[in-house]
Phi, psi and omega in degrees: 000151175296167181236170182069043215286155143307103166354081154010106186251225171271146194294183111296143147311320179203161180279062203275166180316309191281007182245358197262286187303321153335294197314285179337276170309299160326290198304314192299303187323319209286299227282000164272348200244355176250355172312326215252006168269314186292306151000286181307303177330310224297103171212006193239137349276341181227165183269072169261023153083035181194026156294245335228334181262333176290280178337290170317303180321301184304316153293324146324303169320309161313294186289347140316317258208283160351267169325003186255346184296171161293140192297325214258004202297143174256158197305354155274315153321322206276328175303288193298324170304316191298330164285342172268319174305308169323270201321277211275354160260026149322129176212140182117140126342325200267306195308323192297307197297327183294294197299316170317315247252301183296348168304312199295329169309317204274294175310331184263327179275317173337293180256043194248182160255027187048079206236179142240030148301315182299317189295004189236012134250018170286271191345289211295304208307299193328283190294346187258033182235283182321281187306331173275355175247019153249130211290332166231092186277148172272060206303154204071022183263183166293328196302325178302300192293313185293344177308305190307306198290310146002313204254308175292352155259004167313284184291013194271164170282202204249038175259116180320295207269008173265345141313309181281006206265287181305346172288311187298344202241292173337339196253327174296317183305311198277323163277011196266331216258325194295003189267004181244352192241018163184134199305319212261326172303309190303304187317306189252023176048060157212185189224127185330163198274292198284334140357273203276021157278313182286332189292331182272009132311324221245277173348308192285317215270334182293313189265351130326287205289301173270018174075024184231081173271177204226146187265316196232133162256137176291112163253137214257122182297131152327130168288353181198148174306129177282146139209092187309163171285317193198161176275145150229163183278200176290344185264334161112024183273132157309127161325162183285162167222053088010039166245119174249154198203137165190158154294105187231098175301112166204156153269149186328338191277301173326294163332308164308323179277266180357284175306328161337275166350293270233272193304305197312282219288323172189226182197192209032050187271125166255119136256154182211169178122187178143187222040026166098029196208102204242128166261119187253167206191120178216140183241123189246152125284333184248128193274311176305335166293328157312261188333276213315327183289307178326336204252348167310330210248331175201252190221128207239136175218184184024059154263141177247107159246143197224126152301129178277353216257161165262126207334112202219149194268104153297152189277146178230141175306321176269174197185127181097206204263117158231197206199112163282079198296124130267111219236119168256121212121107205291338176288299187314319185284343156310322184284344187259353193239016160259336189268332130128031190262136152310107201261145191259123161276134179226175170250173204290150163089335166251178181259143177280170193252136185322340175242021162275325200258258171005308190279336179283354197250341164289316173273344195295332180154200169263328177253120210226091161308125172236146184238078209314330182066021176172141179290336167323285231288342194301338177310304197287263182348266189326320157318296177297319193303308195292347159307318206286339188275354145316302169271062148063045146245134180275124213213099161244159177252143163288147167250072169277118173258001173211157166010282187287315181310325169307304166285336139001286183278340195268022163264318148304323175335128159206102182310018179238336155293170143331121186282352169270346170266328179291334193285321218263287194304284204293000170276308171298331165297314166277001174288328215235353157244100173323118180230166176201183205193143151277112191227175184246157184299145156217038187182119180324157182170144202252119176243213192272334182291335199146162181281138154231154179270180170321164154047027157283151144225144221251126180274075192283138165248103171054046156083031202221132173292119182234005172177152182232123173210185184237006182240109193318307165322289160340270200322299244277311184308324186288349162262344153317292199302296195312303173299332177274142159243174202305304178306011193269156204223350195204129160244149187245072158259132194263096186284115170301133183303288156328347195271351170080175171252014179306325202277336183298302166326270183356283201305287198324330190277338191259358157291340191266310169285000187250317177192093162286331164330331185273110193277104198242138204226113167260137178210119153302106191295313203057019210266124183280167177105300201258123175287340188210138147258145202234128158230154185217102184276000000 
């Protein structure tokens, strides 16, 4: 029960925007001032210590999102911020089931007057959201307890707070019940973690609505100190070691197939979200095959991997300060490992794999650049950097999105600055180098230059189609040109395995009469796909 309760003022009538927003706030404070009780609880599907803090986060986001709005903002505006703020600031199993359960709110109260028949068909709409987006339910779960509080508002009468009065008190009965309804809460005398989060959310949202708050909610103490042996799961298996969250620009059809993908691959899988906007939640062994499906399925951003494991310091080759390469290509990954970078080898159109990109960065050192060199590849990099600064390495990505940018910054390198100044010089180096490419089509397709076919060849500028032409030679000169300005002082071109040394002959013969000033540097690149890489310092 809450504790500290405050004198009773007048109910509301509806659930209107300042009181939605009120709902947010009060909900973030609780679920900040019970984290580190709700904490203690964690031992479901692994004990990693850290609903009560995912749930706050989670509810912060909202309640954030929220204040940025206008005073005057109306109940459909004011409902999709909350929900959208829940969805991208979700961290957890529990906060991503938590942000569903308010999308599903949200759809019903948006265009409602917050009466309490709506609110009581939010509630209901809220758990038949939650339980569908989780790909295997649990019982004794949050999901349980919002079914219950669901089911105890059906029959209420059509009164705001005799609905939120019976959700909340339905949902505190129902968490008392989850230490009997799954084995590793009965083994370890506790009542779910992610439970006793939605109750003191169900709980916040009673005393909103009828004026009666509480300094504190009671969260029900472990009957005895948990402390595992190793993680497991509910069955008592080792665990996945693993957990991935990332932000996915996609559409639903891509989704459905993701998730396929997703449940092969590991378990406690959530994806939540629409419109073209998803929080996805996966406990993997291979955290880079997760990330890799995301990028199959739309544009996957702000990923988080997180060990499930308990923390363990990998042994490393390295030691001081390096530089991580992803290099497609056999000239190319030379050119970056004569310049003295641990280099990731990929093949051209893909991404290397996460725990290739780990290991490099476990040998490169304690201090670690790393340079994905292609926006693909920028996911899987970022990934690997939050393990390795798990295990006590300082890990920055660089944002080289090409090649040249890449050579660039590592031309600059110097283990004797400050790593945050070296970090600051090689960023401003690749910022400062204009990059582009030749490629040849090999498949219809409408770009910004124009529709182009088979055997077009496409001239890109800074990752963008800038001329459609049929002679490879041309092009290379015509984007050179293009790439250049009066300050420009140096071109960098890198010759495609197939391509010969004409497109390279071209720019140089027509640089010497045009601008001898311009100091130009050819590299067998070796690389398929592009006959030429262009960089312009």
């Amino acid at each position: 029960m809450p504790s500290e309760a405050t004198e009773a003022g007048a109910s509301l009538q509806t659930l209107d925007p300042p009181a939605v927003r009120r709902w947010s706030r009060v909900c973030a404070d609780a679920l900040g001032r019970a984290r580190t009780e709700i904490d203690a609880l964690n031992v479901f599907p692994v004990p990693d210590g850290d609903t009560g803090t995912n749930l706050h986060l989670t509810m912060l986001s909202a309640a954030d999102a929220l204040d940025g709005l206008p005073g005057d903002a109306d109940a459909e505006i004011t409902w999709h911020t909350l929900a959208h703020g829940a969805l991208i600031g979700a961290r957890g199993n529990s906060g991503v089931i938590v942000s569903q359960a308010l999308r599903g709110m949200a759809e019903v109260l948006k265009l409602a007057k917050g009466g309490g028949r709506d609110l009581r068909e939010g509630l209901v709409r809220a758990a038949e959201m939650a339980r569908s987006a989780v790909a295997r339910p649990v019982e004794g779960t949050v999901l349980s307890v919002l079914s219950a509080a669901a089911r105890a508002v059906q029959d209420a009468p059509d009164e705001l707070a005799e609905v939120a009065r019976r959700a909340a008190s339905a949902a505190r009965t129902a968490l008392g019940r989850t230490t009997g309804q799954l084995d590793v809460l009965a083994r370890n005398g506790v009542v779910d973690a992610g439970a006793a989060g939605l109750t003191v959310i169900l709980e916040s949202l009673a005393a909103v609505i009828t004026d009666t708050y509480v300094g504190r909610y009671d969260v029900p103490a472990p009957a005895a100190r948990f402390v595992p042996d190793g993680p497991e799961d509910a069955a008592g298996q080792d665990a996945p070691g693993y957990e991935v969250m990332y932000l996915l620009e996609a559409d639903e059809s891509a989704v459905a197939a993701l998730r396929e993908e997703l449940d092969r691959l590991g378990d406690s899988l959530v994806v939540v979200g629409g419109d073209g906007l998803w929080n996805v939640h996966v406990h993997v062994d291979d955290a880079g095959a997760a990330i890799e499906a995301g990028m199959r399925a739309g544009r996957p951003y702000r990923v988080k991997v997180v060990y499930l494991q308990a923390p363990v310091r990998a042994a490393r080759q390295g030691d001081g300060r390096g530089v991580v390469a992803v290099a497609a290509g056999d000239g190319i990954a030379g050119l970056f490992q004569e310049a003295g970078a641990v280099v990731v080898p990929r093949e051209p159109g893909s991404s290397p794999q996460l725990a290739a990109v780990l290991e490099a960065i476990r040998q490169a050192g304690t201090e670690v650049a790393v340079l994905p060199n292609d926006l693909g590849v920028n996911a899987v990099a970022m990934a690997a950097a939050a393990i390795a600064r798990e295990e006590g390495i300082v890990v920055s990505v660089l944002p080289t999105k090409a090649t040249v940018q890449g050579l660039a910054a590592l031309a600059v390198h110097d283990p004797l600055r400050r790593f945050d100044d070296d970090v600051v010089a090689m960023t401003d180096a690749a910022g400062h180098t204009r990059h582009g490419h030749v490629w040849v089509a090999d498949r219809e397709a409408v770009t910004s230059a124009g529709m182009c076919r088979p055997g077009d060849v496409l001239g890109v500028i800074d990752s963008d189609v800038a001329l459609i032409g049929t002679d490879v030679d041309a092009m290379a000169v015509k984007i050179t040109s293009r790439m250049l300005s009066v300050s420009s002082e140096m071109v960098t071109l890198i010759v495609g395995a197939d391509a010969g040394d004409r497109p390279a002959r071209a720019v140089q013969d027509h640089l010497d009469s045009v601008r001898p000033d311009v100091e130009v540097v050819v590299y067998e690149g070796g690389q398929g796909g592009y006959p030429l890489l262009v960089g312009v310092e």
